[in-house]
KEBATOR-100829 format. One line per 3 residues: their letters; for each residue x, y, z of N, C-alpha, C. Coordinates in Angstrom, 2 decimals. Each point is the difference from the previous one (the first is absolute). Layout:
# KEBATOR-100829
a) X/Y/Z/X/Y/Z/X/Y/Z ~ ...
//
This chain:
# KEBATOR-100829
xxx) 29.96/4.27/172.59/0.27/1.35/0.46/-0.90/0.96/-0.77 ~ -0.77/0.73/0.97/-0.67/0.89/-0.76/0.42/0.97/-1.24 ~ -0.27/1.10/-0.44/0.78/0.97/-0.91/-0.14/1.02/0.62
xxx) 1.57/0.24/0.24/0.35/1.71/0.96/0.59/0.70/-1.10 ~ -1.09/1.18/0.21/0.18/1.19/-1.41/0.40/1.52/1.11 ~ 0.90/-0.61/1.25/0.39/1.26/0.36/1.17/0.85/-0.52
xxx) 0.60/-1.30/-1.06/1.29/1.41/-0.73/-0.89/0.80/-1.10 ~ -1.26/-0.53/-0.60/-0.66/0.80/-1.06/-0.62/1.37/0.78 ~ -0.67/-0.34/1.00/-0.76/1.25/0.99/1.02/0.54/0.38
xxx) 1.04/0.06/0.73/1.00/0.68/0.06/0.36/1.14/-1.54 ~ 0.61/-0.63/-0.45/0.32/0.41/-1.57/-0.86/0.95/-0.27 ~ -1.34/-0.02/-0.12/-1.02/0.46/-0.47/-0.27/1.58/1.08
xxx) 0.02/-0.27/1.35/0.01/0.99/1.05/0.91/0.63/-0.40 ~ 1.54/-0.26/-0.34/0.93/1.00/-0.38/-0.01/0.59/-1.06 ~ -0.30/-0.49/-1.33/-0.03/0.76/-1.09/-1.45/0.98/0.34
xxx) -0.72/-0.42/0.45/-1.44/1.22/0.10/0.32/1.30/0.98 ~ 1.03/-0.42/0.81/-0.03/0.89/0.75/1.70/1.51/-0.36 ~ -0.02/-0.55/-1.33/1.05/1.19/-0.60/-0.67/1.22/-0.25
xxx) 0.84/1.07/0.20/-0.67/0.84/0.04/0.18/1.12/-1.27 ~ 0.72/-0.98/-0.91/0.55/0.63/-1.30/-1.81/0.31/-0.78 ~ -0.42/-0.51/-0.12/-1.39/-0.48/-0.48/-1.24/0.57/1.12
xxx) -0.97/0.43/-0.52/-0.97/0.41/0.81/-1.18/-0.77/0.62 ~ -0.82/-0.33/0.40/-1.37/-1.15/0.13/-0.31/-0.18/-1.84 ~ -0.45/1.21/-0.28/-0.88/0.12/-1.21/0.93/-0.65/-1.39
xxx) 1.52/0.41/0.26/0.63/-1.04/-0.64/0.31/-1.26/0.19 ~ 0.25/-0.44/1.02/-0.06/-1.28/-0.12/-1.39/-1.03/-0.29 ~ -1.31/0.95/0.71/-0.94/-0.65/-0.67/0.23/-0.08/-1.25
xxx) -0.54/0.84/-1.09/0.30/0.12/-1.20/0.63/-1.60/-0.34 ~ 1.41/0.11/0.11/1.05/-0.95/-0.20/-0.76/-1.54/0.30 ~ -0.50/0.24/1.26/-0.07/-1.59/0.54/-1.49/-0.17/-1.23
xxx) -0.55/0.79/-0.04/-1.59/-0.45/-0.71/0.35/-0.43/-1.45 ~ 0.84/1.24/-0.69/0.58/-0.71/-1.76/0.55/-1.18/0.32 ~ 0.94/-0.47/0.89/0.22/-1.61/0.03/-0.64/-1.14/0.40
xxx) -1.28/0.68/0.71/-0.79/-1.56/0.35/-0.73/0.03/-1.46 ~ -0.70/1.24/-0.18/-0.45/-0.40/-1.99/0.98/-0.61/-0.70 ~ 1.21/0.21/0.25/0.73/-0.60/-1.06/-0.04/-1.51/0.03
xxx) 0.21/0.11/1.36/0.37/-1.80/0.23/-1.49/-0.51/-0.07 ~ -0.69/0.15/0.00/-1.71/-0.55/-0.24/-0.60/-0.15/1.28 ~ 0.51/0.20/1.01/-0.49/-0.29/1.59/-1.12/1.25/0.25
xxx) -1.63/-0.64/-0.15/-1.45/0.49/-0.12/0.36/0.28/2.04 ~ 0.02/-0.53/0.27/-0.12/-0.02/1.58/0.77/1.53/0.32 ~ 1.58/-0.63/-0.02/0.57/1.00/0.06/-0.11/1.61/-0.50
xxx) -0.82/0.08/-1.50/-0.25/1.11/-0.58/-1.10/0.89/1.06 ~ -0.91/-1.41/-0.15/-1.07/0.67/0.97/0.72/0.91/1.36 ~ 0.60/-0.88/1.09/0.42/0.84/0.85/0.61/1.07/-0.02
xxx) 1.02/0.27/-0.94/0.84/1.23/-0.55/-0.74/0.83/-0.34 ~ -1.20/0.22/-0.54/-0.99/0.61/-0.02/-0.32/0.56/0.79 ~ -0.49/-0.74/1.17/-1.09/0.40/0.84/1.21/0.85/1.09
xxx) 1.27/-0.58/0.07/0.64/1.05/0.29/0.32/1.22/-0.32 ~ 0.25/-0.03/-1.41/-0.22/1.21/-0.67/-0.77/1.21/0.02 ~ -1.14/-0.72/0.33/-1.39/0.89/-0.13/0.40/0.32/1.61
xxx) -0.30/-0.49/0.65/0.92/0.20/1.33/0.48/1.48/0.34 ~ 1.30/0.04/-0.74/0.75/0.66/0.28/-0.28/1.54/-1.14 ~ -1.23/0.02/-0.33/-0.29/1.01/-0.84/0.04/0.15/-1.66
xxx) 0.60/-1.59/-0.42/0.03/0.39/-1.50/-1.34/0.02/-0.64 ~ -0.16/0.17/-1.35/-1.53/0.42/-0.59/0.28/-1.45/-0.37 ~ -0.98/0.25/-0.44/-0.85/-1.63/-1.29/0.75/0.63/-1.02
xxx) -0.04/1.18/-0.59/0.18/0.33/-1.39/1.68/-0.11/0.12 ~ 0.94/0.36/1.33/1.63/-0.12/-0.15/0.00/-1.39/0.10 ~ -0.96/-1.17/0.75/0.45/-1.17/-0.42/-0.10/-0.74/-1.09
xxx) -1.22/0.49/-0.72/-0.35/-0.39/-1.36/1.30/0.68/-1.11 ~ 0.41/0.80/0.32/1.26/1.08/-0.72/1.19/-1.04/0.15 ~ -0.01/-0.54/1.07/1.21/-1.08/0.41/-0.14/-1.68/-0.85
xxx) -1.31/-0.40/-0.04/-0.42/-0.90/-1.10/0.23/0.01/-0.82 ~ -0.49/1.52/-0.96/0.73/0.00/-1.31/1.43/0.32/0.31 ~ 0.92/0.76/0.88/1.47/0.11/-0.48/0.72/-1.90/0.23
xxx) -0.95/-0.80/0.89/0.86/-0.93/0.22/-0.56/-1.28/-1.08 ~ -1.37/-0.03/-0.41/-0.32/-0.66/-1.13/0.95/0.54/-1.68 ~ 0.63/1.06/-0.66/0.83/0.72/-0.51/1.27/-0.35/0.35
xxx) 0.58/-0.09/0.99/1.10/-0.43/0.28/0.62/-1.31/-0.85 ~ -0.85/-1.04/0.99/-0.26/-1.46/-0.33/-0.20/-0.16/-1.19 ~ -0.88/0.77/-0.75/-0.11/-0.47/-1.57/1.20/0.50/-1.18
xxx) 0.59/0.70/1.22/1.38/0.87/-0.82/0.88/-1.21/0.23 ~ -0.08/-0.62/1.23/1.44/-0.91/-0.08/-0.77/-1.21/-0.30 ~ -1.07/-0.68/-0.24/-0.73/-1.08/-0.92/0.38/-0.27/-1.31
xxx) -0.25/1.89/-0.60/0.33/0.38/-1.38/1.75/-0.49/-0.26 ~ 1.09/0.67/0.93/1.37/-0.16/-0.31/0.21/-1.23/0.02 ~ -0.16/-0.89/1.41/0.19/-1.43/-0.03/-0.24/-0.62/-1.36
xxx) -1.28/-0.04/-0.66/-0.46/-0.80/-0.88/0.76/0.59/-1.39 ~ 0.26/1.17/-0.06/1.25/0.70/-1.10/1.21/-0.76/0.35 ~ 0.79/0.07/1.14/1.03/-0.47/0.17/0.10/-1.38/-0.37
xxx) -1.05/-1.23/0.48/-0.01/-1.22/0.02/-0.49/-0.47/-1.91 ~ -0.60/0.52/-0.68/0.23/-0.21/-1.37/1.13/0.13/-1.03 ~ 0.47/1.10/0.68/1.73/0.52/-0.50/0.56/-1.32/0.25
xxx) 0.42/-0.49/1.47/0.77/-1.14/-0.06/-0.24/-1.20/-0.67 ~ -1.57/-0.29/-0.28/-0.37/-0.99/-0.69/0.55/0.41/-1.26 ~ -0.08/1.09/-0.81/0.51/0.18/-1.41/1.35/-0.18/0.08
xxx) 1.35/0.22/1.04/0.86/0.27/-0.29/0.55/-1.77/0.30 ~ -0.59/-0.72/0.57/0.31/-1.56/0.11/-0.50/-0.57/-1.43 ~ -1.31/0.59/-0.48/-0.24/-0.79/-1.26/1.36/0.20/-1.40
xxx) 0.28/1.58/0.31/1.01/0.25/-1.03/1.10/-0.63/0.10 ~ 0.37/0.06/1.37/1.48/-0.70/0.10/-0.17/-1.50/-0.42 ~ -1.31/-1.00/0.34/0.10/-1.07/-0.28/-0.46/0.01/-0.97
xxx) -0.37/0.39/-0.79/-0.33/-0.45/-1.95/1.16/0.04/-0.86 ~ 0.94/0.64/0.26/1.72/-0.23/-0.71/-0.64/-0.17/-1.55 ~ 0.89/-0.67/-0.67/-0.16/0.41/-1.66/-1.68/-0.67/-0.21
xxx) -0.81/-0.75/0.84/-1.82/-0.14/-0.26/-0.41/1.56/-0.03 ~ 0.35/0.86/0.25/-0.76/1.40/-0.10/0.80/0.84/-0.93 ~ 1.21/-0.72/-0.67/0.57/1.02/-1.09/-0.51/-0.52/-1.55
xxx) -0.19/1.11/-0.63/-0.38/-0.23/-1.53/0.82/-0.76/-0.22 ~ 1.50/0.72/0.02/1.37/-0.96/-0.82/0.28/-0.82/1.58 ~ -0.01/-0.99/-0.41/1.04/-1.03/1.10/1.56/0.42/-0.17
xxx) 0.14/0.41/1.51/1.55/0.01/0.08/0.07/1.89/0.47 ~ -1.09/0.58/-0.88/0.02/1.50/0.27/-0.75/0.15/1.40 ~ 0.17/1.17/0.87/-0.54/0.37/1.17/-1.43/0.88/-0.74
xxx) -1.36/-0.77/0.95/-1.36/1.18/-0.27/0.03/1.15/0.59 ~ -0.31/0.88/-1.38/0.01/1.40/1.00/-1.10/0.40/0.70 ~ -1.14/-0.94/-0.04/-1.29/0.33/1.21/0.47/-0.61/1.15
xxx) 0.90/-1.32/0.57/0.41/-0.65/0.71/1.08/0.63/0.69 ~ 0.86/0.77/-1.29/1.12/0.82/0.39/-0.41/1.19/0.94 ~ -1.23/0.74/0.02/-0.29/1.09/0.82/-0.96/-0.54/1.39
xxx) 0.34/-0.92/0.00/-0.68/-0.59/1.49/1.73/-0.89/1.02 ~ 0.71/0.07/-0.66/0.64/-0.45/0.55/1.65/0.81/0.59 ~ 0.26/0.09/1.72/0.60/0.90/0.74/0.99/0.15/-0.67
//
């Protein structure tokens, strides 16, 4: 059986055609997510729509940096967040191996742990 992508085209016809959002916004929108997701093809076309519909080079290049900034903001948190948990598993599992006195709780171990 071939692959029928008429619930995605559907889907896709309806959310574009809200009218909460303008052309120029939803471009916008659709172009920061094909950069995000890495799809060169896709970027390209969002583009050429873009330009299309009147945006500059310099508001899409403006959209590069707000959506390259973004990404490195939640790159930055992820990789904050995901070391925290690594510290707070090492503390909990070192028990009296990370205390000076055996038997006493560490107080560097003690401030990593909920």
């Amino acid at each position: 059986m071939a692959y029928d992508d008429t619930l995605i085209v559907d889907h896709i016809k309806q959310t574009h055609g809200t009218e909460l959002l303008s052309e120029r916004e939803k471009h916008l929108i659709g172009l920061a997510v094909t950069m995000t997701r890495g799809c060169q093809v896709c970027t390209r076309n969002r583009v050429e729509k873009a330009r299309n519909i009147g945006l500059t080079d310099d508001e899409l290049n403006a959209l590069v940096a707000v959506t390259a900034a973004v990404n490195s903001g939640v790159t930055g948190a992820t990789a904050r967040v995901a070391f925290g948990m690594l510290e707070q598993e090492q503390a909990a599992d070192c028990g009296d191996v990370c205390s000076p006195s055996p038997g006493e709780p560490n107080a560097e171990a003690e401030k990593h742990m909920p």
